[in-house]
N, C-alpha and C positions, 0 to 999 in steps of 0.2 A: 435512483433518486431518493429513495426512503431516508438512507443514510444522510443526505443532505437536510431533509427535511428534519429529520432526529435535530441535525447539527443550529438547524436556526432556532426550534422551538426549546431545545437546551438554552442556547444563547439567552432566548429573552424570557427566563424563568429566574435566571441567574443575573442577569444582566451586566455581562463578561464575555471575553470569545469562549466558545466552545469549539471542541477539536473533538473529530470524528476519525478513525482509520478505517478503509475497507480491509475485512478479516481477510487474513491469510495463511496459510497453510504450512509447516515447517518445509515441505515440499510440493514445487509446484509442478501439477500433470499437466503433459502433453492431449489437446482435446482437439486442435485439427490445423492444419497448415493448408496456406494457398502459396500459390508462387506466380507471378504474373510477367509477361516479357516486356520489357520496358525499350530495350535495344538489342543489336544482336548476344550480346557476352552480358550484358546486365538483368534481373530480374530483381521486383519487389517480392521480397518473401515477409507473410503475413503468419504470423504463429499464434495462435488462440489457446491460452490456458484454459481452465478450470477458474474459477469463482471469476470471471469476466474479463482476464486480461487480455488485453492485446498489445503484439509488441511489434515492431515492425522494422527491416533491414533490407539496406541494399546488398543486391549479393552480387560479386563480379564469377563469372562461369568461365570455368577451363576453355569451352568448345562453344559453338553455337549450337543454341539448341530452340527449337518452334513451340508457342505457346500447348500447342497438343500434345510436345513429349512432356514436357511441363505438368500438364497435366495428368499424363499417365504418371509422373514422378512420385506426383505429391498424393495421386490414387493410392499407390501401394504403401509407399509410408504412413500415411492418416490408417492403413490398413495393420501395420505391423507395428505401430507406436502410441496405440490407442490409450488414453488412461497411466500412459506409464510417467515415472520421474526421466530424470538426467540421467540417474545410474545406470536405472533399469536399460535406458536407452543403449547407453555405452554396453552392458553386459549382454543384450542381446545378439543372439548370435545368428546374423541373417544374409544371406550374400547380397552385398549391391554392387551397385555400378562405381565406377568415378562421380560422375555427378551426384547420382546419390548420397553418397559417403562425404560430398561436399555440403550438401543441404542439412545430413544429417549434423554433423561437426558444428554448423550456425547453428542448430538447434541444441542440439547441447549447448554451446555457451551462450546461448540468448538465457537458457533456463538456467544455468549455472548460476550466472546473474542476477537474475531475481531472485534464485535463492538465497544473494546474501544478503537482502534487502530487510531490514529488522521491521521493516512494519509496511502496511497496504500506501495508496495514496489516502492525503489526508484529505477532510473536510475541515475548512475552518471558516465560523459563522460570528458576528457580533463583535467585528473589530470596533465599528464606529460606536458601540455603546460600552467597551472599557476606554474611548479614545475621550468621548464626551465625560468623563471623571475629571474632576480639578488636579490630580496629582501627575495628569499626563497633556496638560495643556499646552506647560511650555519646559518639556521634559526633552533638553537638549537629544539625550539616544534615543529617539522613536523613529528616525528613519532607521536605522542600524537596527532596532527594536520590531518596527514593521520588516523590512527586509528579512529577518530570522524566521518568524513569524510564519511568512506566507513559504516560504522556501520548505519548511515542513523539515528540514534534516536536525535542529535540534531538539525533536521525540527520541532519535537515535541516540541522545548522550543522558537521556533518562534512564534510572534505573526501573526495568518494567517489574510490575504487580506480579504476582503470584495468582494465576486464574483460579486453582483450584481451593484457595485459602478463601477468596473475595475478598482483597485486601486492596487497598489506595495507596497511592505514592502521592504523600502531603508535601512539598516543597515550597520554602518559603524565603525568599529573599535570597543573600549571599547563600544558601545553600543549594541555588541553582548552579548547573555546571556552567552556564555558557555568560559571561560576564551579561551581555544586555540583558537578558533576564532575569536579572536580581533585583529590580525592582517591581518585579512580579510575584508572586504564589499560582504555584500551579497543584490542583486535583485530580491526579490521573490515576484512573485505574482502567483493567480489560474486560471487555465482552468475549461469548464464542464455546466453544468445546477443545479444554487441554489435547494437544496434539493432534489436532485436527483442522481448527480454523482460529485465530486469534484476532482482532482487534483493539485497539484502545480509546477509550470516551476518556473525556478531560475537560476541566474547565481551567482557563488561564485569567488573571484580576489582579488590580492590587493588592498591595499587603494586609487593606484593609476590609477585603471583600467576608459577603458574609458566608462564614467558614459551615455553620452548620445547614445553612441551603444548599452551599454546593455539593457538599459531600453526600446528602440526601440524594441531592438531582444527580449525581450522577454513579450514585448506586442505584440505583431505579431505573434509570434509563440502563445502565451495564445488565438488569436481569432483563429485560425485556428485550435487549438486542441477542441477548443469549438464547434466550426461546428462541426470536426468530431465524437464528443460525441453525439451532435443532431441526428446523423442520426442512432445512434444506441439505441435512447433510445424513 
């Protein structure tokens, strides 16, 4: 919840949306699996990363199997996959069962997955205060404009900052990628530790927003979310 909280008190310094990502890792570890029997051939497998993910899949099973071997399954994997990547997972060399080698397989591609993912989920704070602007009152693409927006997949088509530079990506009008956003300016730079944990802080406004507030507010808040990644990693 900090990082939310970051994302509002951004918001109304600036008074614009602020966009927050939870930092994330070029690779994400393996930190504990449940598996739970749902029917006889189906279980919910639950997979817990590292920096608090959770991702969640139905798994259809070769055999029937009782929530107690179930649990001895995902005993010995949480045992033998502790801490590791996807790779690591694949490169280990451990004997299992069928079923195992099935669980294990969903685990690799659940994780595979996330690691193409170029950023955390986002936080986004202060829509109704770039919405209450005159230039967006009766701004035919703001549904198109909202939609993009809350959907969080146009951070993907930005080009990211250089963490170890401390540098900002200033985007201003047409030279955003994604058409409804060119009547925006965006202020994005990253929080975190290079190759380790990354996020990104941003402010999104009109074209007319005030340039040297935001780039303050949100170099300031990018060092201070950086300490706090320090002490957790």
């Amino acid at each position: 919840q900090w990082l939310k909280l970051a994302a509002v008190l951004l918001a109304h310094f600036v008074h614009n949306v602020a966009v927050i990502t939870l930092p994330k890792a070029p690779r994400c570890r393996f930190k504990h699996l449940d598996l739970i029997a749902l029917q006889d051939f189906v279980a919910l497998l639950i997979l817990v990363l590292y920096e608090a993910r959770v991702r969640q899949k139905i798994l259809s099973l070769n055999k029937r199997i009782t929530q107690d071997d179930l649990t001895m399954l995902t005993g010995k994997l949480n045992s033998v996959y502790a801490g590791m990547s996807s790779s690591e997972i694949l490169a280990k060399k451990t004997e299992l069962s069928p079923e195992e080698r099935q669980v294990t397989a969903c685990v690799v591609d659940t994780m595979a997955t996330e690691d193409k993912l170029e950023h955390g989920k986002p936080f986004l704070e202060g829509l109704y205060l770039m919405l209450s602007q005159p230039e967006f009152a009766k701004n035919p693409r703001m549904v198109s404009l909202l939609e993009l927006l809350e959907e969080g997949d146009w951070l993907g088509n930005i080009p990211r900052p250089e963490l170890d530079k401390r540098e900002l990506r200033i985007i201003i009008g047409k030279e955003n990628p994604d058409e409804a956003l060119q009547d925006l300016s965006l202020i994005i730079g990253e929080y975190g530790i290079p190759d380790k944990a990354r996020g990104i802080v941003g402010v999104v406004g009109p074209k007319r927003m005030d340039y040297a507030r935001a780039i303050s507010s949100v170099n300031c808040l990018s060092s201070l979310l950086t300490e706090s990644v320090a002490e957790y990693i």
